[in-house]
C-alpha positions in Angstrom: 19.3 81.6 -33.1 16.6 84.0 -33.4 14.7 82.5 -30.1 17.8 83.4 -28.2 18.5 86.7 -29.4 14.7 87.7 -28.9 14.8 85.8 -25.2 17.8 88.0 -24.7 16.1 90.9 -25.8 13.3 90.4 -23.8 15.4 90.1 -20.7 17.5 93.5 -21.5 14.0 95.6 -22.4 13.1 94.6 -18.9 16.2 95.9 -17.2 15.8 99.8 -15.9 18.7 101.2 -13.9 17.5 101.7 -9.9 19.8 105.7 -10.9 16.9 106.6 -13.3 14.3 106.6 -10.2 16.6 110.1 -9.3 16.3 111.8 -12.5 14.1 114.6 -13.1 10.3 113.3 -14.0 10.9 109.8 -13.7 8.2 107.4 -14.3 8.2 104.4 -11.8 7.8 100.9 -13.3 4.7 99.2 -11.7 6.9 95.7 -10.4 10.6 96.9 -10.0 12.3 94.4 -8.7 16.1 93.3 -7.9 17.7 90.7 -9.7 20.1 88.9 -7.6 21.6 85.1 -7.6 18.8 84.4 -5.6 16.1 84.7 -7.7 17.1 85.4 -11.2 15.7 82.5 -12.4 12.3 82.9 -11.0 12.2 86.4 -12.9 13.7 85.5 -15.9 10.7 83.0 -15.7 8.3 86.0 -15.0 9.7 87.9 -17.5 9.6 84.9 -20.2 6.1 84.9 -19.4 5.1 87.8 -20.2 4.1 89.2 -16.5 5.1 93.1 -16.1 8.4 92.8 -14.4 11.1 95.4 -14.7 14.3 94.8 -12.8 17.9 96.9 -11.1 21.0 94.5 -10.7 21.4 93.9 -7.1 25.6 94.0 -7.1 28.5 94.7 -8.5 29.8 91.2 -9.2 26.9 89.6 -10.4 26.0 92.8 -12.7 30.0 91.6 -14.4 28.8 88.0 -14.5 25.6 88.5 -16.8 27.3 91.7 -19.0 30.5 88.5 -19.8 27.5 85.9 -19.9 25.2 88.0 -22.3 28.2 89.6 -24.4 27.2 93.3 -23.1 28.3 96.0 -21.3 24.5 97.1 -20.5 24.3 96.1 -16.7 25.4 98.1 -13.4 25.3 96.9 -10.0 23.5 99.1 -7.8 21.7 98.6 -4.3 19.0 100.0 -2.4 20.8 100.4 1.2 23.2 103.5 2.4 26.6 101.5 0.5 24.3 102.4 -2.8 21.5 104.7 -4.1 19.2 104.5 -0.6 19.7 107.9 0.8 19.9 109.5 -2.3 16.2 108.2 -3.2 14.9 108.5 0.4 14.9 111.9 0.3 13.6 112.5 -3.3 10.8 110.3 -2.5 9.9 112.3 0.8 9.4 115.2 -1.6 6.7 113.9 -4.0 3.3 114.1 -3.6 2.1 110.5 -3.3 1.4 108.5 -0.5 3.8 105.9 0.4 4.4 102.6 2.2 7.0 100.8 3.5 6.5 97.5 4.2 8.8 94.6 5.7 10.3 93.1 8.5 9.0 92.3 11.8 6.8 94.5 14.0 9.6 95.9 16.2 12.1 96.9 12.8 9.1 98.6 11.3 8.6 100.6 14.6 12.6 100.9 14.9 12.8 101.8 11.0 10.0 104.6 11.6 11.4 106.2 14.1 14.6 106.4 11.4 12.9 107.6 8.9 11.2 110.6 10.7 14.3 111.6 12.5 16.8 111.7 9.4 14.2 112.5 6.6 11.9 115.1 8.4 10.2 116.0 4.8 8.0 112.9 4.7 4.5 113.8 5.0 1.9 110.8 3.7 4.0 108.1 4.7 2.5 104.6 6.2 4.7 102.0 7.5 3.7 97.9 7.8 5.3 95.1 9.2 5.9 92.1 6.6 4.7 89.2 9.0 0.8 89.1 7.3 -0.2 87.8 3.8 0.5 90.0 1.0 -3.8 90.4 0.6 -3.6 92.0 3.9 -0.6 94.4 2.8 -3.0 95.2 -0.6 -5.8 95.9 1.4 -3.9 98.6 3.3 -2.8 99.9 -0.2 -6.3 100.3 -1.6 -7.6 101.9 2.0 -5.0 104.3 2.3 -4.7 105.5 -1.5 -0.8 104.7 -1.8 0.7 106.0 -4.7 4.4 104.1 -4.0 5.3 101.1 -2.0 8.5 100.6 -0.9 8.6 96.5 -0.1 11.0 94.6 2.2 9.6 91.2 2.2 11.7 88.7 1.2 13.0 87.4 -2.0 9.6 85.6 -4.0 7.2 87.1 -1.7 8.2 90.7 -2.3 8.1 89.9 -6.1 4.2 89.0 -6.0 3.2 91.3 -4.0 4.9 93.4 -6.3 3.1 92.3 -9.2 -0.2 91.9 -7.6 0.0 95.2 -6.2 -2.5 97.9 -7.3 0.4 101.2 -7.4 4.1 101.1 -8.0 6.6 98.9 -6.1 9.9 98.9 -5.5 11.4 95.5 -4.0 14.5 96.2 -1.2 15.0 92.8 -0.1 16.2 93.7 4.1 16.7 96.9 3.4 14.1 97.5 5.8 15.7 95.2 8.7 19.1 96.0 8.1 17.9 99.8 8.7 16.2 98.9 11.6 19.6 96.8 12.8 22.3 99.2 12.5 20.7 102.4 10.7 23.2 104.0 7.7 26.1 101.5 8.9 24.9 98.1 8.4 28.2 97.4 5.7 31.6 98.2 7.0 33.2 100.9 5.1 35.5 98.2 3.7 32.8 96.4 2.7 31.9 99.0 0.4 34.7 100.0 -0.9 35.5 96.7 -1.8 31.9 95.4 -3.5 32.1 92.7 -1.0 28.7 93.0 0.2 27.1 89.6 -0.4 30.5 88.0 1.3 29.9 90.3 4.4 26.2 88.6 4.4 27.7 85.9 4.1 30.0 85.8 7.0 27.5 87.2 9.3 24.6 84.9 8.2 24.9 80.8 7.9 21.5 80.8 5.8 22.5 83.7 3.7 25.3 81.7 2.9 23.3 78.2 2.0 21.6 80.5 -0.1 23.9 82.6 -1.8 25.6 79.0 -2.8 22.5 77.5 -4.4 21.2 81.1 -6.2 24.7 80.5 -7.9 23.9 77.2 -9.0 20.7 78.3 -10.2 22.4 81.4 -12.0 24.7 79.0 -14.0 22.2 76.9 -15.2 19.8 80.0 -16.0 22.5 81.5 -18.2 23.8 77.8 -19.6 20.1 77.5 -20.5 19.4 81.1 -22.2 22.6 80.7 -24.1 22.0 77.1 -25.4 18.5 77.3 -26.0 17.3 80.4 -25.9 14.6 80.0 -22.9 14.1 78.4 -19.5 13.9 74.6 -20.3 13.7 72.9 -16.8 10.8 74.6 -15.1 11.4 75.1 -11.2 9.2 76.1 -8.4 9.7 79.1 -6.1 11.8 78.6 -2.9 
């Protein structure tokens, strides 16, 4: 009983609201990443083992799913596109004094999400912008040459996650932010959509591998949880993918 409680301890010391990034003087974890269906199980792993992870709850239904799982009212489902916290934090991070990066999707979203980001948030100074197509070496060596003090990284569930821990400044993890942007700008989710917390059933409808996906980051979810709740730790080891 006292593995599980200090598993589940673990887990909760790790979790930092995405909302506290807008608060006066806040101090940006070094690897913040989403939690989601799709890879809470790889984190939890991370975070089991000790690597520096912090993590937001990507959604509104799943954030419900682990506060009944984990008997606590301690999660919130937020979001880093415009349905959730995005434009908020844009604009207070084209006001601080550290260079940024965004990095993710192809060559012509980065140029396309650029162009965005100069047009509707003019106050963005020392702001560098990569596509996500190279190996995540290549995306540190542009961190190291060009001093970044913040990346901002679209690149995929797993991939995103170790380049956010193998990255030398802070990271935030967006999952397709970044393409979705590029797509359809502050109106990727209908307003329904939104108003409804139906986001990952939009994604779902609009994206036959999203859906494959979402169905087997379920699975996965259940078993995490029956797992942490039975025996206080991951017992089946799986690899990323």
């Amino acid at each position: 009983m006292v593995q599980r409680q200090d598993s589940i301890k673990r887990m909760l010391r790790c979790y930092v609201p995405l909302r506290t990034l807008a608060m006066e003087d806040a101090v940006f974890p070094d690897c913040f990443v989403y939690l989601n269906p799709k890879n809470f199980r790889q984190n939890i792993i991370r975070i089991e083992n000790g690597e520096n992870v912090s993590f937001y709850v990507d959604g509104y239904w799943f954030s419900k799913v682990l506060n009944l799982s984990f008997n606590v009212d301690t999660f919130v489902g937020e979001c880093f596109d415009f349905s959730g916290q995005a434009d908020e934090l844009l604009s207070i991070f084209s006001r601080i004094p550290v260079r940024i990066l965004f990095c993710g999707g192809s060559q012509d979203e980065i140029q396309k999400f650029e162009r965005f980001v100069r047009n509707n948030y003019p106050d963005f100074r020392n702001v560098f912008f990569s596509h996500g197509y190279v190996e995540n070496r290549e995306l540190i060596r542009i961190v190291k040459e060009n001093s970044i003090g913040l990346c901002i990284a679209g690149l995929g569930t797993h991939k995103q996650e170790e380049f956010a821990l193998a990255a030398p400044c802070p990271t935030l993890c967006v999952g397709g932010f970044i393409s979705q942007t590029a797509s359809k700008a502050f109106r990727y989710y209908p307003s329904w959509v939104t108003r409804f917390n139906l986001r990952f059933v939009y994604r779902c409808a609009t994206s036959p591998k999203h859906t494959y996906l979402s169905i087997r980051g379920y699975v996965d979810s259940v078993c995490t949880i029956l797992e942490l709740r039975l025996f206080g730790r991951i017992v089946f080891k799986c690899r990323d993918g």
